[in-house]
SELO-904865 format. One record per residue (C-alpha): residue in three letters; residue number from 1; y, z, x. Coordinates in nm, 3 decimals. Layout:
<sites>
('ALA'; NUM; (Y; Z; X))
...
</sites>
This chain:
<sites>
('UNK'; 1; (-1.578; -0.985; 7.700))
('UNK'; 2; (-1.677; -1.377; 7.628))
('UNK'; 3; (-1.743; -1.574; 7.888))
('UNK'; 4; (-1.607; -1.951; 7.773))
('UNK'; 5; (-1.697; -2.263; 7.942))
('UNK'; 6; (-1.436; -2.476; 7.878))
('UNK'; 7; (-1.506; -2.949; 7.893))
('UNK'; 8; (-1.368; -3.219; 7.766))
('UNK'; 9; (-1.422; -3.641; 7.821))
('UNK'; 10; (-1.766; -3.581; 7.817))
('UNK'; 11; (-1.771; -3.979; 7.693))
('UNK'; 12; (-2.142; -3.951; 7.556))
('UNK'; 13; (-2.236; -3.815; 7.894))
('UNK'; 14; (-2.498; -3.504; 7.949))
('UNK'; 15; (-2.676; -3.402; 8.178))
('UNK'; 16; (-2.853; -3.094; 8.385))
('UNK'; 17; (-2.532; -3.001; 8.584))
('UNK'; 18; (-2.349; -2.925; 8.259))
('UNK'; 19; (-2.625; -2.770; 8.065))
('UNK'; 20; (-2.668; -2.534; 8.338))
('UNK'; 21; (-2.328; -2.415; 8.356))
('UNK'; 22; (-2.344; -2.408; 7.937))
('UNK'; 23; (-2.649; -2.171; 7.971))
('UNK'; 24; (-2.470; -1.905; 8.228))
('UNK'; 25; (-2.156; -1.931; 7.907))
('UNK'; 26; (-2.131; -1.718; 7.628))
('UNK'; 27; (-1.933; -2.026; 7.447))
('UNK'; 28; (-1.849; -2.368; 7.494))
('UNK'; 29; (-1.546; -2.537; 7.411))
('UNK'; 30; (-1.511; -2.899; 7.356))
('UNK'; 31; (-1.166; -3.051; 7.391))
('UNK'; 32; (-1.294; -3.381; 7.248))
('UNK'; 33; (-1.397; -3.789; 7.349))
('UNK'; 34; (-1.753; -3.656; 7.288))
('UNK'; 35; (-1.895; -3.957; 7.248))
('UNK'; 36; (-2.228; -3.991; 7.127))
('UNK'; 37; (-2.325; -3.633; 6.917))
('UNK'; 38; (-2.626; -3.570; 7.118))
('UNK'; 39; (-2.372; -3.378; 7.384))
('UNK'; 40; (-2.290; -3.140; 7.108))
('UNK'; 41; (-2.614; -3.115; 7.008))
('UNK'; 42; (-2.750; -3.061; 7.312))
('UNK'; 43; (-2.490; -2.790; 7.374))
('UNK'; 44; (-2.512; -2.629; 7.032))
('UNK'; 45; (-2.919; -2.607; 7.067))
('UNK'; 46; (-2.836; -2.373; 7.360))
('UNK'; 47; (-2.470; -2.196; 7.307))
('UNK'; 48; (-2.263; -2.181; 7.026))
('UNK'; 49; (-1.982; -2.451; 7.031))
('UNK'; 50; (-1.600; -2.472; 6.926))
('UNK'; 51; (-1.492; -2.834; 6.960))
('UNK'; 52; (-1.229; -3.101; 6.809))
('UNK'; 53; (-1.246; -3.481; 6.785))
('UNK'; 54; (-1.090; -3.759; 7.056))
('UNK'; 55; (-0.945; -4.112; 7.010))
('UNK'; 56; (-1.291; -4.249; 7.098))
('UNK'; 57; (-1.484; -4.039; 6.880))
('UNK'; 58; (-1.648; -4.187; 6.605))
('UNK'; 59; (-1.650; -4.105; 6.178))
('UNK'; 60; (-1.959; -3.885; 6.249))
('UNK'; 61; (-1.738; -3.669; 6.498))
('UNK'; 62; (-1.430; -3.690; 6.319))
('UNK'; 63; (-1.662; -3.566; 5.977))
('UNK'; 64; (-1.840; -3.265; 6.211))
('UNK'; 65; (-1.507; -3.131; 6.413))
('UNK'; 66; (-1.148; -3.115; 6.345))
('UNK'; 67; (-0.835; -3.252; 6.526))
('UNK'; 68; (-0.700; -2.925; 6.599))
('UNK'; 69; (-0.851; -2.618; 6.628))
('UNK'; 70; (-0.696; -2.280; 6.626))
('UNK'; 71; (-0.872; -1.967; 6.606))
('UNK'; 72; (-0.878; -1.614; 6.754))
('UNK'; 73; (-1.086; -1.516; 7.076))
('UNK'; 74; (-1.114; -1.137; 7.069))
('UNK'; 75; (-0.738; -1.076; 7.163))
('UNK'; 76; (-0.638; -1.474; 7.216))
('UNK'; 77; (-0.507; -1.709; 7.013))
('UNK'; 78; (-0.643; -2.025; 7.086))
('UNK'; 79; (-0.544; -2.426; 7.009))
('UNK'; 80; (-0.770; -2.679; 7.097))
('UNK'; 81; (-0.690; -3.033; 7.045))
('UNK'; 82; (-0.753; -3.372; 7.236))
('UNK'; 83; (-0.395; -3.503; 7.318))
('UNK'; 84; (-0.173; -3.236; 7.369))
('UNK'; 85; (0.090; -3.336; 7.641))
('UNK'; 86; (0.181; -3.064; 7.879))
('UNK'; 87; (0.483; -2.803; 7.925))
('UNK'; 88; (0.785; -2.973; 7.833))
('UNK'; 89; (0.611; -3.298; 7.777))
('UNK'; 90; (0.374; -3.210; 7.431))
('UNK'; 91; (0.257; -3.491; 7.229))
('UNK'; 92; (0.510; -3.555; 6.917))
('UNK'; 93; (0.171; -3.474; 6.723))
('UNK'; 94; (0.158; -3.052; 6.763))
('UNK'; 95; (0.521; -3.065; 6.926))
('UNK'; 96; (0.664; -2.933; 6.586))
('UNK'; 97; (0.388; -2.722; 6.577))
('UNK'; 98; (0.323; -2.507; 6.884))
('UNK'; 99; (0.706; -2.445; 6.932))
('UNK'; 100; (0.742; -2.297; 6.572))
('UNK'; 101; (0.449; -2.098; 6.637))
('UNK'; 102; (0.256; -2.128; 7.054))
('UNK'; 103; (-0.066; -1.976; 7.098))
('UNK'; 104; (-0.122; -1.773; 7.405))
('UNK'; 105; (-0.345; -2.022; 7.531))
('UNK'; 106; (-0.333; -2.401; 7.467))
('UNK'; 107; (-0.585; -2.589; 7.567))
('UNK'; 108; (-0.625; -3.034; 7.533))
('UNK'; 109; (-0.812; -3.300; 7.710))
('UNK'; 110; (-0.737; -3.722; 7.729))
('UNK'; 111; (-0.534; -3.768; 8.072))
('UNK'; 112; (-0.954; -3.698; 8.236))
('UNK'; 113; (-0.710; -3.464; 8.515))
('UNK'; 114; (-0.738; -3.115; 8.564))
('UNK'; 115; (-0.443; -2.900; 8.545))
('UNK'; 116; (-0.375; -2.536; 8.414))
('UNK'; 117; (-0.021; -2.460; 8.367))
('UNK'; 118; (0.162; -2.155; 8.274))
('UNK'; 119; (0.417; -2.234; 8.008))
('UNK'; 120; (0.708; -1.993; 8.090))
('UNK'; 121; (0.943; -2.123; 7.750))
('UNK'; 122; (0.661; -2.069; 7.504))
('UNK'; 123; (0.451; -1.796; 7.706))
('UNK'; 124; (0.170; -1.957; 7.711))
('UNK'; 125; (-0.113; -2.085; 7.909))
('UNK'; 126; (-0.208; -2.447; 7.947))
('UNK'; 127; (-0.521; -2.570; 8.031))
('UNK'; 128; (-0.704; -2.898; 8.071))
('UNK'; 129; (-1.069; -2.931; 8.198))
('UNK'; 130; (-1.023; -3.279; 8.349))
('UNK'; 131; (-1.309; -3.504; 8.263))
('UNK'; 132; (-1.729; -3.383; 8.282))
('UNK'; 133; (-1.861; -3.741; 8.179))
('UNK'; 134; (-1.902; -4.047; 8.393))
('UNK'; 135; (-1.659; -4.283; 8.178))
('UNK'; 136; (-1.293; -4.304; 8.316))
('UNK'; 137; (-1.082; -4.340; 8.619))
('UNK'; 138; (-1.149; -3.965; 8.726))
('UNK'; 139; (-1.313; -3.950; 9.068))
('UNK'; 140; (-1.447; -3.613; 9.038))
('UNK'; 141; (-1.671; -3.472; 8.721))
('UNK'; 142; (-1.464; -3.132; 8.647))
('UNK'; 143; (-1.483; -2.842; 8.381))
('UNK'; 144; (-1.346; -2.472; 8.355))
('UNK'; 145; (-1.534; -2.175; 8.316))
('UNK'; 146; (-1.342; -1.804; 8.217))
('UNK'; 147; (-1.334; -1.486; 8.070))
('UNK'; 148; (-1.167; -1.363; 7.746))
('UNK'; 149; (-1.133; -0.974; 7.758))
('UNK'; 150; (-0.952; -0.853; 7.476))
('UNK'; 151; (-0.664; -1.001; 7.527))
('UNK'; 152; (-0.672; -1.142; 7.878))
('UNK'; 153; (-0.748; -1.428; 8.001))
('UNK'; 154; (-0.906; -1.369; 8.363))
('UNK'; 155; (-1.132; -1.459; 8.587))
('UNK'; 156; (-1.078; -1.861; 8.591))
('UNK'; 157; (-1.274; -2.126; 8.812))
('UNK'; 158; (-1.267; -2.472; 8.847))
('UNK'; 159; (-1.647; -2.682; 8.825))
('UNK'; 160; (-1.659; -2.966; 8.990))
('UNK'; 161; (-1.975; -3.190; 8.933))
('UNK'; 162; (-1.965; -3.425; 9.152))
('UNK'; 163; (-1.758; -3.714; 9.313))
('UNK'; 164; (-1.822; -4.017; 9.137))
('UNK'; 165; (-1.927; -4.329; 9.297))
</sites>
């Protein structure tokens, strides 16, 4: 069982809130616009971290995490990339890509709004944490925090931060 907490949009933005919830996770995930690389390195001094690189991110990201990354979570296959799209709508980017060959769970950030989404055509499940920094037009700091047991995916809840002002 692995216990993932799941952000993205972080925009150079951490704080007590997050690392709290990153110290109650067995991972973290990172679905990229870190920002400034003292959020991973905050994270990564406490939990270990799987991330990927956003359109804001900077050559020192881009040289420390991929675009995509795809990799096995005890039973799960797992993408994680920044701009995805969503069910019928994915970005011309991976579209090629995850219809050849979907994970079971697919998982971007970008739009800063949270949505999980069962793909019924490719079987798959769809997630995006929404946005945990303070740079954006979200009104509410969000993240998700799960479970990976074997190969389920269970036990999903929604963190909200805070409103912002």
């Amino acid at each position: 069982m692995t216990r993932i907490l799941l952000l993205s949009d972080t925009h150079s933005h951490i704080d007590e809130q997050i690392l709290k919830y990153v110290k109650q996770a067995d991972e973290v995930w990172h679905a990229g616009d870190i920002g400034d690389l003292k959020v991973t390195d905050a994270i990564k001094a406490i939990k270990p971290l799987k991330a990927v690189y956003g359109n804001i991110d900077n050559d020192k990201a881009r040289l420390e995490f991929p675009e995509n990354n795809r990799f096995m979570c005890e039973g799960v296959d797992v993408w994680i990339t920044h701009i995805g799209g969503y069910p019928g709508r994915y970005d011309r980017r991976i579209k090629e890509n995850i219809l050849k060959n979907p994970p079971k769970l697919f998982i971007c950030g970008h739009s800063h709004i949270l949505k999980v989404m069962w793909d019924k055509k490719l079987d798959l499940l769809h997630m995006n944490p929404g946005a945990a920094g303070k740079h954006g037009f979200h009104s509410v700091r969000t993240m998700l925090r799960f479970v990976i047991d074997k190969d389920q995916i269970k036990d999903l809840e929604i963190i909200e931060l805070e409103k912002r002002k």
